[in-house]
MARMIRO-445725 format. One record per residue (C-alpha): residue number from 1; residue in one letter; z, y, x. Coordinates in steps of 0.1 Angstrom, whole numbers, plus 2048, in hexadecimal, padded with zeros to 3 digits. Example, Ala and Ser with C-alpha at 12.3 -4.5 7.8 and 13.67 -1.06 7.14 Angstrom:
% residues 2
  resi  resn    z    y    x
     1     A  84E  7D3  87B
     2     S  847  7F5  889
***
This chain:
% residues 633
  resi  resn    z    y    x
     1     X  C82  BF7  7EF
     2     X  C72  BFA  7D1
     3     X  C7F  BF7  7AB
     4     X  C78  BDE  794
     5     X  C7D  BDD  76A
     6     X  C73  BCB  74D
     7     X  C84  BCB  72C
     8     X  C7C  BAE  70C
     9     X  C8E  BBA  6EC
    10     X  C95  BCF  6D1
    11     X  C9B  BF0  6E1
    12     X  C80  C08  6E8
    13     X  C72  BF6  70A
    14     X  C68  C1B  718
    15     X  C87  C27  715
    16     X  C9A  C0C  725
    17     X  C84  C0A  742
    18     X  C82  C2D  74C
    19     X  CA6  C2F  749
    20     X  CA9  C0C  762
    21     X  C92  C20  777
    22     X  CA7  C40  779
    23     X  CC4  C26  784
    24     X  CAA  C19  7A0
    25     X  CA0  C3C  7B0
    26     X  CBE  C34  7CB
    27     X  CA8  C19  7D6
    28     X  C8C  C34  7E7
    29     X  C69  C38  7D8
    30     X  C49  C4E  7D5
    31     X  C3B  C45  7B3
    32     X  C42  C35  793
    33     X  C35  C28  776
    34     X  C38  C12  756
    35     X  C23  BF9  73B
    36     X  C2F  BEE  717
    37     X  C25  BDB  6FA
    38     X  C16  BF2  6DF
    39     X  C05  BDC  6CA
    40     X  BF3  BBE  6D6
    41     X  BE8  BD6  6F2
    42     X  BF6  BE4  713
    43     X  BFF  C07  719
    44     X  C04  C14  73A
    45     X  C0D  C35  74D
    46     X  C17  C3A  775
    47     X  C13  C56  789
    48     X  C1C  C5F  7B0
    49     X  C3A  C72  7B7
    50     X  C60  C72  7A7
    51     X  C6A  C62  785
    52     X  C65  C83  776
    53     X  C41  C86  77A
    54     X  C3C  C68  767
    55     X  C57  C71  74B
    56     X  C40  C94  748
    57     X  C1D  C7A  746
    58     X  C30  C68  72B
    59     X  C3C  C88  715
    60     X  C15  C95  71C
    61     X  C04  C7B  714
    62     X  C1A  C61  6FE
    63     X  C1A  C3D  6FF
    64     X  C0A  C30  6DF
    65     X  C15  C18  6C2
    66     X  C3A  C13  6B7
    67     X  C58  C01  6BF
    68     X  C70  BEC  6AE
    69     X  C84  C0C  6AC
    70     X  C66  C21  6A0
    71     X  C6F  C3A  6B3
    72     X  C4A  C3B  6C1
    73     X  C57  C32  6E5
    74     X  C3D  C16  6E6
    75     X  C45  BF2  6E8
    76     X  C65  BDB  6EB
    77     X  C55  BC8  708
    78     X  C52  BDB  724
    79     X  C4F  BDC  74E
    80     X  C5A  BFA  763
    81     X  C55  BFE  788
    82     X  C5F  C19  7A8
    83     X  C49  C14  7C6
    84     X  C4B  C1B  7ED
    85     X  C28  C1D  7FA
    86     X  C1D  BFF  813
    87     X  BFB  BF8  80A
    88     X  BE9  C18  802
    89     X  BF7  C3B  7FA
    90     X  C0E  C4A  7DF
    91     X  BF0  C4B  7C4
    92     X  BF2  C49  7A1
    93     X  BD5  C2E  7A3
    94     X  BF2  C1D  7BD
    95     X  C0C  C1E  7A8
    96     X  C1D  C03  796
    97     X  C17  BF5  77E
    98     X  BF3  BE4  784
    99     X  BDE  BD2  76B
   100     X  BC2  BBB  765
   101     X  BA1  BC2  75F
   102     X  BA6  BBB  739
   103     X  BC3  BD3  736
   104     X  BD8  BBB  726
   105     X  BEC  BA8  745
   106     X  C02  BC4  759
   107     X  C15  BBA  779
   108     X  C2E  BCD  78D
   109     X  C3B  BC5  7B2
   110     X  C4E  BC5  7CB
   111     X  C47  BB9  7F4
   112     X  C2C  BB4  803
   113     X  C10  B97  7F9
   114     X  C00  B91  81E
   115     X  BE9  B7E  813
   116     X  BD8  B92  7FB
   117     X  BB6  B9F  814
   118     X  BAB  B7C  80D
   119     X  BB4  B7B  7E6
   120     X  BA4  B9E  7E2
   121     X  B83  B91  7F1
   122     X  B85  B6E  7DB
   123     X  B89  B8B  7BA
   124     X  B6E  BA1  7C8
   125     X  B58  B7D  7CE
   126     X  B5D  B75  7A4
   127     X  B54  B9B  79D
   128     X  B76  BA5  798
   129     X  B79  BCC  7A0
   130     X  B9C  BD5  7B1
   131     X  BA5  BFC  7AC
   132     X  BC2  C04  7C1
   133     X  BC6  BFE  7E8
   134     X  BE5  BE7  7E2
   135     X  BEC  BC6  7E9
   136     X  BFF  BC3  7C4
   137     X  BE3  BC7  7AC
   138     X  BD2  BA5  7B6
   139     X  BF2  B95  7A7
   140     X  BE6  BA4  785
   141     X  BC2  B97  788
   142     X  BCE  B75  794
   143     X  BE9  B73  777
   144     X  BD0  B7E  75B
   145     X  BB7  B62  76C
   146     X  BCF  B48  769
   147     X  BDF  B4F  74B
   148     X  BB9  B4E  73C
   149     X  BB6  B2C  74C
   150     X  BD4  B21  739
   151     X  BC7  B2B  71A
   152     X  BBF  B08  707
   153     X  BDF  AFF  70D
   154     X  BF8  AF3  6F1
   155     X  C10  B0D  701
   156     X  C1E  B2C  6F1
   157     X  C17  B4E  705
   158     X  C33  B52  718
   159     X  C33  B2C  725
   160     X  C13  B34  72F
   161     X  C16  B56  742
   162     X  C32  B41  753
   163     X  C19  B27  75B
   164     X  C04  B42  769
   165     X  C1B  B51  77E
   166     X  C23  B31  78F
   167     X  BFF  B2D  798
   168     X  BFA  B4F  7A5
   169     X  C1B  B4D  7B9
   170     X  C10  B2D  7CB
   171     X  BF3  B43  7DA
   172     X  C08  B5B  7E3
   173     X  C16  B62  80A
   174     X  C2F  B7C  812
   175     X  C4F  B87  801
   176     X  C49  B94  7DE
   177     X  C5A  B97  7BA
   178     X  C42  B97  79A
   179     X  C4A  BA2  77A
   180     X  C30  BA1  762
   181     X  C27  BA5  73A
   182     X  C0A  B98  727
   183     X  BFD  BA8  704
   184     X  BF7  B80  6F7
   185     X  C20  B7A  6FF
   186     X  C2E  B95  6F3
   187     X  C4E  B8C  6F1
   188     X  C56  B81  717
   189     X  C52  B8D  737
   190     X  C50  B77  755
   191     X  C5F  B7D  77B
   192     X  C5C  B6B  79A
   193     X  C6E  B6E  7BD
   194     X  C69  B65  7E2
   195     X  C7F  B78  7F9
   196     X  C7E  B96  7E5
   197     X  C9A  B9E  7CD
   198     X  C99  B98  7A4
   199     X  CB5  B91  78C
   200     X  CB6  B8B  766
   201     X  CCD  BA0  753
   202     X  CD7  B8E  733
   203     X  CE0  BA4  711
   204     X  CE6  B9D  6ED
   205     X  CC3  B95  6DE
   206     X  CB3  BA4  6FE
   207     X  CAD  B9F  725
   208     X  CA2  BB4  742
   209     X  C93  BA9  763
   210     X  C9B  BC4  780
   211     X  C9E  BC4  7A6
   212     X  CBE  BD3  7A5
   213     X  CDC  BCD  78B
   214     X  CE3  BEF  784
   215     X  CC3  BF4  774
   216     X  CD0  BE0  751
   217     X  CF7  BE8  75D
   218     X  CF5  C00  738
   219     X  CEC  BE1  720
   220     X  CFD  BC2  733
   221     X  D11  BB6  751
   222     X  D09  B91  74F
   223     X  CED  B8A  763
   224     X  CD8  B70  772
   225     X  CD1  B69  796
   226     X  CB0  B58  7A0
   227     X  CA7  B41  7BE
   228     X  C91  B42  7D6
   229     X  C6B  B38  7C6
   230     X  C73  B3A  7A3
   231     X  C66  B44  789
   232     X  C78  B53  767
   233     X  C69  B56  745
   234     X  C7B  B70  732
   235     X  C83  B72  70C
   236     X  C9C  B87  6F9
   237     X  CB2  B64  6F4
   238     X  CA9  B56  712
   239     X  C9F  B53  735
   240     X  C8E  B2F  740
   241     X  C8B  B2D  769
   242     X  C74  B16  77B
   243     X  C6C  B11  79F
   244     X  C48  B16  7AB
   245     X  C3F  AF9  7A2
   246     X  C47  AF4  782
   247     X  C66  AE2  781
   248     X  C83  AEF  76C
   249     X  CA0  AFF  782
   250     X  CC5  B0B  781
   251     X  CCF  B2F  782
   252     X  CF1  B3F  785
   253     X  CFC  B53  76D
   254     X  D18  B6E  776
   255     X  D29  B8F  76C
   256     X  D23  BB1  77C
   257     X  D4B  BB7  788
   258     X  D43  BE0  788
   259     X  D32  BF7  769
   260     X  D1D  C13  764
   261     X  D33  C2D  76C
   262     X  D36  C1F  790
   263     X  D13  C2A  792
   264     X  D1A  C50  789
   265     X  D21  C6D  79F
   266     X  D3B  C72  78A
   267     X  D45  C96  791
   268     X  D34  C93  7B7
   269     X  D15  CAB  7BF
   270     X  D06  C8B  7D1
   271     X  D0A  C65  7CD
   272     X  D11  C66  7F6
   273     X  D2A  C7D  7F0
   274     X  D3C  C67  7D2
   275     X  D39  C46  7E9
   276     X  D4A  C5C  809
   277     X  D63  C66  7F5
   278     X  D68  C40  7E8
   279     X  D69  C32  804
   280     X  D95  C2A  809
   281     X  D8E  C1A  7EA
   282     X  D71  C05  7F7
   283     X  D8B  BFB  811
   284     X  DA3  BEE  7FF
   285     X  D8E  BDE  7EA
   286     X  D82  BCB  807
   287     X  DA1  BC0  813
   288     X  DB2  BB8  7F0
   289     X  DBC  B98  7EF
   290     X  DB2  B8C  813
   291     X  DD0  B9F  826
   292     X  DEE  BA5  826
   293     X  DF5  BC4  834
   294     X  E1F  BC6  837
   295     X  E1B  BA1  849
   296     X  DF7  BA0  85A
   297     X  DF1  B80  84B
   298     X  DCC  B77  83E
   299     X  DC6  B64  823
   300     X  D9D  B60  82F
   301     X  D96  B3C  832
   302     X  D95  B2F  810
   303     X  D7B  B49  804
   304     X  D66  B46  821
   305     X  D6B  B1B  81D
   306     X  D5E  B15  842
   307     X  D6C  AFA  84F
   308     X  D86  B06  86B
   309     X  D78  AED  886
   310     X  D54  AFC  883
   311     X  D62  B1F  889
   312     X  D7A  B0D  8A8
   313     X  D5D  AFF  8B2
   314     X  D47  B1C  8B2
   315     X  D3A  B22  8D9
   316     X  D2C  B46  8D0
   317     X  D29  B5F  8B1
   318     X  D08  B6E  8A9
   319     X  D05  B90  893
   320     X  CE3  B98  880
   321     X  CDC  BB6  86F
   322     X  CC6  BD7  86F
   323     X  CD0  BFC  86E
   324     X  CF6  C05  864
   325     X  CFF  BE3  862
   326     X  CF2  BDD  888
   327     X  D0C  BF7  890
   328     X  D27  BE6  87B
   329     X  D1F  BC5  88F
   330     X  D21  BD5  8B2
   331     X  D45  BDC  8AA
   332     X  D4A  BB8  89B
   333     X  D3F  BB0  8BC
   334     X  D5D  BC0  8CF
   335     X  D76  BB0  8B3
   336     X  D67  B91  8B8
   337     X  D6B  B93  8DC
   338     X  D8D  BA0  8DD
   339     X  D9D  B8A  8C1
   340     X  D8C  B6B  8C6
   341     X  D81  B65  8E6
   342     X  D5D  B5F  8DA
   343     X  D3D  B6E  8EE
   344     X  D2A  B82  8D4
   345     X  D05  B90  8CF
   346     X  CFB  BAA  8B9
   347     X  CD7  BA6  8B1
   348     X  CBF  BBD  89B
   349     X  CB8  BAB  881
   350     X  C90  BB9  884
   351     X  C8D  BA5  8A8
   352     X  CA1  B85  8A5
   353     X  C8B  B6F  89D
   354     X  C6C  B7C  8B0
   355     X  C7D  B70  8D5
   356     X  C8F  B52  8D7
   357     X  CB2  B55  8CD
   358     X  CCA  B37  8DC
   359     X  CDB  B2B  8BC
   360     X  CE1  B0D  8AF
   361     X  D03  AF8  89C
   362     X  D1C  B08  8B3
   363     X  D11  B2A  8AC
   364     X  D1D  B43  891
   365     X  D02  B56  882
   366     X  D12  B75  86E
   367     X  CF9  B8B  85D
   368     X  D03  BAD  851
   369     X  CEF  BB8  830
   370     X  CF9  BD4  815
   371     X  CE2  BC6  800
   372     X  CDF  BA3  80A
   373     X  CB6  BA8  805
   374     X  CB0  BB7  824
   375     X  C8F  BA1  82E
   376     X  C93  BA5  855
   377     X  CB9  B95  852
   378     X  CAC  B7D  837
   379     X  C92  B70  853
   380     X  CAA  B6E  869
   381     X  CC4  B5A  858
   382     X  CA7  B43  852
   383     X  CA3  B3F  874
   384     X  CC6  B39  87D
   385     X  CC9  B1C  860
   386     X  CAA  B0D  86F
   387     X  CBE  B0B  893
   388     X  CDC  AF9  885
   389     X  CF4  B1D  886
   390     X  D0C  B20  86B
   391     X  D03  B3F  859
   392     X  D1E  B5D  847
   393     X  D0E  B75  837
   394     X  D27  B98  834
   395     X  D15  BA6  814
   396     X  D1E  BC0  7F6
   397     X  D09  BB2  7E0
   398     X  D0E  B92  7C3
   399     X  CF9  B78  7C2
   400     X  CE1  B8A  7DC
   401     X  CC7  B76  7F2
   402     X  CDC  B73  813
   403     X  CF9  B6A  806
   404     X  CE8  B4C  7F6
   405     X  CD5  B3D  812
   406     X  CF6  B43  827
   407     X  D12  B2B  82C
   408     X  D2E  B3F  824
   409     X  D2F  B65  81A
   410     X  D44  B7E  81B
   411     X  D44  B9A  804
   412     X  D4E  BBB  809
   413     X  D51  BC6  7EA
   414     X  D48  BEC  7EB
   415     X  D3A  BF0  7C9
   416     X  D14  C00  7C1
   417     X  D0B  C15  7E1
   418     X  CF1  C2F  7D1
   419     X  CEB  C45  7ED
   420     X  CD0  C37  803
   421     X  CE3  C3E  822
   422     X  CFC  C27  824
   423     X  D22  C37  828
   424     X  D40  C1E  816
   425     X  D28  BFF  81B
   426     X  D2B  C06  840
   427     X  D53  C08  840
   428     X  D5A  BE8  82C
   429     X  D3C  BD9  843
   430     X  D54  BE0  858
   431     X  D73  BD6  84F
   432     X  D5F  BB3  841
   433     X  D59  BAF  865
   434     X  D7A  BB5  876
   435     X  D8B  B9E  859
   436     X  D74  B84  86A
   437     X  D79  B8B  88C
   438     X  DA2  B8A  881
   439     X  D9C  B68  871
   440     X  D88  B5A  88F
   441     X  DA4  B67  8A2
   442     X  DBF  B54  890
   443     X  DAA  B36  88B
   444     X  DA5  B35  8AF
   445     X  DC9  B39  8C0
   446     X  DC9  B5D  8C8
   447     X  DE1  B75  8CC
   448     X  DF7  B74  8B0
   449     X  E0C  B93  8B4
   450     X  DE9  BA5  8BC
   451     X  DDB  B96  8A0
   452     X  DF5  B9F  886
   453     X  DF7  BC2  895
   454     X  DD2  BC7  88F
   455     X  DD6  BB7  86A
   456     X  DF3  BD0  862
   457     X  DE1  BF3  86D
   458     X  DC3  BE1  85F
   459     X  DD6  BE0  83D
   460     X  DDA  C0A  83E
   461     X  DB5  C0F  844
   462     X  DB5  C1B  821
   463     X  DCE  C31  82B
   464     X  DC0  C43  847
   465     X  D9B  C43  838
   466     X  DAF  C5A  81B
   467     X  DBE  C6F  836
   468     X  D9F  C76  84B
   469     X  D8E  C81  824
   470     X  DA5  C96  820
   471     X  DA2  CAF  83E
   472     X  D78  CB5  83F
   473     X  D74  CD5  835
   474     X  D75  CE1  85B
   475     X  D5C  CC6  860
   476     X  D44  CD4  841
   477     X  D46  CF8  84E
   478     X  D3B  CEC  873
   479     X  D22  CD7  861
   480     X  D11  CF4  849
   481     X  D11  D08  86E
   482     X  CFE  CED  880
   483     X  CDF  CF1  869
   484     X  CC9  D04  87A
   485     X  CCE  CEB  896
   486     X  CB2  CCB  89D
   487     X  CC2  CB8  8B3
   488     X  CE6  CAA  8B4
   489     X  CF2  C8F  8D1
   490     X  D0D  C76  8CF
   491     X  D23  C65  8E6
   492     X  D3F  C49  8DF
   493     X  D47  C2C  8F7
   494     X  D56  C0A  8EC
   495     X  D5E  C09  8C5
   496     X  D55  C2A  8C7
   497     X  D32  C27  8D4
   498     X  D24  C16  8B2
   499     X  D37  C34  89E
   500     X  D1D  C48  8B9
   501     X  D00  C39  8A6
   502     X  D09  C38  889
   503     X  D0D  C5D  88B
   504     X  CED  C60  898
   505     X  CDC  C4C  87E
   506     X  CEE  C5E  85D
   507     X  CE3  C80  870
   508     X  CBD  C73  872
   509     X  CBE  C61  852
   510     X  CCB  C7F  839
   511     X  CC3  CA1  854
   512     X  CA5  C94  862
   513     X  CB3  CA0  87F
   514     X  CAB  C94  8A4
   515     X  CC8  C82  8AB
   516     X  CD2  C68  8C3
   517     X  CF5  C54  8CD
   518     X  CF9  C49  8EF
   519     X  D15  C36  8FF
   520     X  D21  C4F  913
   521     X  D25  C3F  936
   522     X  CFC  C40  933
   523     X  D01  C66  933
   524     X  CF9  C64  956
   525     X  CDE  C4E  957
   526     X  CC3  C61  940
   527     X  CD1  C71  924
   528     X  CDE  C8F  936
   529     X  CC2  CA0  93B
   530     X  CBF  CA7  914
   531     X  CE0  CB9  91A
   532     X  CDA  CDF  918
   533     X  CEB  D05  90C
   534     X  CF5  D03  8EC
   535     X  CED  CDD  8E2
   536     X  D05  CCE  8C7
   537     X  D14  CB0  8D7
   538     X  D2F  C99  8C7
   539     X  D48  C84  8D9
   540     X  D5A  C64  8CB
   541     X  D77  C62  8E0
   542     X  D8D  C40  8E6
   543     X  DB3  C3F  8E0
   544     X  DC4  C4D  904
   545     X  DE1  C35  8F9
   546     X  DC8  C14  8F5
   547     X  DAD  C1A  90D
   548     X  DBC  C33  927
   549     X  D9D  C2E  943
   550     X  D83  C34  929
   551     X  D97  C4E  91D
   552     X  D95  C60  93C
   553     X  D6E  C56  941
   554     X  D67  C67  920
   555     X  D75  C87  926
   556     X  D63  C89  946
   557     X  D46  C83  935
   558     X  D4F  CA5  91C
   559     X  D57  CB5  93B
   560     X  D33  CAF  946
   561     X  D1F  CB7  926
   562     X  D36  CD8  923
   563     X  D2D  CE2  946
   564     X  D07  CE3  93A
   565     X  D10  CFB  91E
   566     X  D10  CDD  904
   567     X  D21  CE3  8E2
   568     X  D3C  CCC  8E7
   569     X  D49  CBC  8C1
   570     X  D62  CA3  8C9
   571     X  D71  C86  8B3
   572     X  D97  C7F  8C5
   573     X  DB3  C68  8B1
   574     X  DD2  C82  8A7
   575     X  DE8  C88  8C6
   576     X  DCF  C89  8E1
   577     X  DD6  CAB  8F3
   578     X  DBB  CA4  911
   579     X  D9C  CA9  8FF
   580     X  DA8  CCB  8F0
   581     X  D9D  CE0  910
   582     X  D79  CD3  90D
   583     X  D71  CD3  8EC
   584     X  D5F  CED  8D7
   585     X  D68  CE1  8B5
   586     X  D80  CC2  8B6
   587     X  D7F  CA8  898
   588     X  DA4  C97  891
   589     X  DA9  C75  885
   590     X  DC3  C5F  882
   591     X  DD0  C47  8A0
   592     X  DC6  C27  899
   593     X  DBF  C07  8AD
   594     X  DA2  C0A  8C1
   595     X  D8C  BEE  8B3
   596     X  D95  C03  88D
   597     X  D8E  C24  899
   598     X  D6A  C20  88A
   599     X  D79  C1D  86B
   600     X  D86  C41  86B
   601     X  D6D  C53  888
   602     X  D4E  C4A  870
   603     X  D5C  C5C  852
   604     X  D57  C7C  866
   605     X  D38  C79  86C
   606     X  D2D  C6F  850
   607     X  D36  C8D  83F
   608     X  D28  CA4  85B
   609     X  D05  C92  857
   610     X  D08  C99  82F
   611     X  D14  CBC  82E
   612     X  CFF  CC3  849
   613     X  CDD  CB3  833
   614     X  CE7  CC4  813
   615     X  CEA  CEA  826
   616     X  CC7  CE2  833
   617     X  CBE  CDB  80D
   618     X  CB5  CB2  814
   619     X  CBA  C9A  7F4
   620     X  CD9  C89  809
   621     X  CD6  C6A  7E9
   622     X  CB0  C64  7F1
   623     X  CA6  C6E  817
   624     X  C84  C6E  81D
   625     X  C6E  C4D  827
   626     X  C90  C3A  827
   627     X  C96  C1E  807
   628     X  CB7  C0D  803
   629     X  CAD  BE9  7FF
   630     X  C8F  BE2  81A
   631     X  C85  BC0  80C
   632     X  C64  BBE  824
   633     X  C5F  BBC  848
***
């Protein structure tokens, strides 16, 4: 959550951080705001609401002094910031960024500071007045105290807003990034991480900080990715990194493998509906170079670079992760199983670490992040390391947080996901995880012929994603009639029972519908007694040739819901005649293993929950209350 950007340069600093901020809107927020350079002073403007009310502040009311363009977009050092409200309300007193009593220290962040009841009081103790409700601003009276401390000092200004930083962070509890400018340095800004996100984008004769690479993804794709509890002091030439306490450390410098453009709607009315429609390409993307699809051979090991006797030796598997990538573990759990012989737990994320979770070196941990920032999944990967487990993060993102602190990662290679609500990070999610469940398989002794089988129809997943695209315009039209509806059930049982929720949760996220997914031999045991006249319910029905007794469960369970006078919308593979009698509206997709149906039974439903969003007139790219990167707990 939240959206992060400073500039040092020659360009008009206003300019490029509005524009990093429009890049960062994906991200969820509720107001916005900025602070340059202009002179030897600070100039600062944020108001509550959208980007665009602070774009209309800024043409109202202009920034003052010049830049190095003269352009009059104020100055070439500047900060930027998106907020999601935790402590106190969407204000414009709230909103980032905050300064110093002196006006001439600004600080933007991200997280949350927990600590910063007790800091507030020690402020309010030295006569310090703190405007806002937020737990951010005391970082800007506690930097401009510091930084005045340093002041005798032999040090130029940018050394010592570093210095100050360091200080302020050691104070500091919680997860938070800083970015901050001073009007004595202005030529640097300074940034700081713990278990919050923040990379260094690194130009020709200027730098960016930002939470988010796509934010600088215009000017450069070389970028910089810092460590836990460090601290970067930025220059147009030049980025210098120390930890927290002061001593000098290493950084990794990479290159953005996609551009701008992958970023752009590029023809689509929505950035969901771009990344639907990308999604065979997604696919293959993640499988490129890890199968062969005409042999069913993997080629897995050497990029993951776990040694094979840990992964023999393994006496359980362990999955970790919140929301959509929950639902991608629960069917790397029935992989796992099924192809290597391994017990497996799917765990939220959110409550791992709050019981007492039996792991320890026989046990692999597998966390499933998008964004590989997700601070419940960070905490608990932290908590699996501290038990001995080895740890393999499944992650989209480069040089992200979980993917660091992990012992191997896997990526899944899906490109920039916009859209809040995730749609082709779910589908490589999955594929990531059944490639791992294949090479456990293998690594372990299982069945080989099954094993290749699975690789090969694996290999067409592309394929059938392109072939279930291409027939949804029956499933729009029953979608744009749905929308006077406010509740929608869902029912799936094995590999489809996660497609269930999943459906569910796109329907909540982008409809703000009621919506709920059930495994559907629990119809009977509750759930049936929301089942009434006229109530939209939709089916995810097993292959009749893989799974013939919970083929013949489910449609018992239509025959049920039907016999209330529900709406009966069911999902059946091409070829399976014995749902048509009971179903209202029937959804085809291709036949497909049963552990890769949810590969093609999501797609679906993911276009239902959009079209259904967008004919109730919902932002389906920025649902409401919901931020793609949730970097606090």
């Amino acid at each position: 959550m939240c959206g992060i950007v400073g500039y040092v340069g020659a360009q008009s600093a206003l300019d490029v951080v509005l524009a990093g901020l429009r890049r960062l809107e994906y991200r969820g927020y509720d107001s916005a705001g900025v602070a340059v350079l202009a002179g030897d002073q600070v100039a600062c403007v944020k108001k509550a609401g959208k980007l665009s009310q602070l774009e209309k502040a800024l043409v109202d009311d202009p920034l003052p002094g010049s830049d190095a363009t003269g352009d009059g977009h104020g100055g070439a050092t500047g900060i930027g910031h998106t907020r999601w409200a935790t402590h106190g309300g969407p204000t414009d007193t709230n909103a980032h960024p905050h300064l110093d009593a002196s006006g001439r220290c600004a600080v933007v962040h991200n997280g949350i500071i927990e600590n910063f009841a007790a800091l507030r009081d020690e402020l309010a103790a030295r006569g310090t007045a703190v405007r806002s409700q937020t737990d951010s601003e005391i970082a800007a009276h506690l930097l401009a105290e510091e930084y005045a401390a340093l002041e005798g000092s032999a040090q130029p200004g940018g050394a010592r807003l570093a210095g100050a930083m360091r200080a302020v962070c050691r104070r500091l509890e919680g997860a938070f990034t800083l970015v901050a400018l001073h009007a004595d340095a202005p030529d640097v800004i300074v940034g700081a991480r713990r278990n919050s996100p923040l990379v260094v984008g690194c130009g020709e004769g200027e730098a960016f900080l930002a939470s988010d690479v796509s934010a600088f993804i215009d000017h450069t794709r070389t970028a910089m990715e810092l460590g836990q509890d460090q601290v970067v002091e930025v220059h147009p030439d030049r980025a210098v990194v120390t930890g927290f306490d002061g001593a000098p450390a290493d950084a990794r410098t990479y290159r953005v493998d996609w551009d701008a453009s992958a970023a752009e709607k590029d023809g689509h009315d929505s950035f969901m509906l771009k990344e639907i429609a990308e999604q065979p390409k997604a696919v293959a993307d993640t499988l490129l170079g890890r199968l062969d699809p005409a042999l069913g051979t993997l080629t897995l090991g050497p990029e993951l670079g776990l040694d094979p006797a840990v992964l023999r030796g393994a006496e359980k598997v362990v999955v970790i992760a919140c929301g959509t990538a929950h639902h991608a573990g629960l069917v790397a759990r029935l992989a796992v199983e099924r192809w290597a012989k391994l017990p497996c737990e799917v765990e939220l994320a959110s409550e791992f670490r709050y019981r007492d979770p039996i792991v320890g070196p026989r046990t692999l941990v597998v966390a499933v992040s998008q964004s590989g920032e997700t601070a419940d999944t960070l905490m608990a990967v932290r908590h699996a390391r501290e038990q001995g487990a080895t740890v393999l993060a499944v992650c989209n993102t480069n040089g992200s947080t979980i993917p660091r602190e992990s012992d191997a990662v896997l990526y899944t290679h899906a490109g920039p996901e916009v859209a809040v609500a995730s749609t082709k990070a779910f589908l490589t999610q999955l594929v990531a995880c059944l490639l791992l469940a294949l090479h456990l398989g293998e690594v372990r002794g299982g069945p080989g012929d099954e094993l290749r089988a699975a690789a090969r129809a694996l290999g067409r997943a592309p394929q059938d994603v392109a072939s279930v695209l291409a027939t949804m315009e029956p499933v729009r039209e029953l979608a744009r009639g749905l929308a006077h509806q406010e509740t929608v059930l869902f029912l799936g049982r094995h590999a489809g029972y996660p497609v269930a929720l999943e459906g569910a949760l796109k329907l909540k996220e982008l409809a703000y519908f009621h919506a709920e997914g059930f495994a559907a031999g629990e119809l009977k045991h509750g759930p049936i007694a929301l089942v009434e006249p006229g109530l939209p319910v939709i089916v995810v029905v097993p292959s009749p040739a893989a799974s013939g007794v919970l083929h013949g469960k489910i449609v018992s369970n239509i025959q049920e819901i039907r016999a209330r006078g529900a709406h009966t919308i069911v999902l059946a593979e091409e070829g399976d005649e014995a749902v048509v009698p009971y179903a209202d509206h029937l959804i085809r997709v291709p036949a497909v293993p049963p552990l890769l149906q949810p590969l093609v039974a999501a797609v679906p439903l993911q276009v239902f929950a959009c079209e259904l969003a967008t004919a109730r007139g919902n932002d389906v790219d920025q649902p409401r209350n919901l931020a793609k990167s949730v970097t606090v707990e």
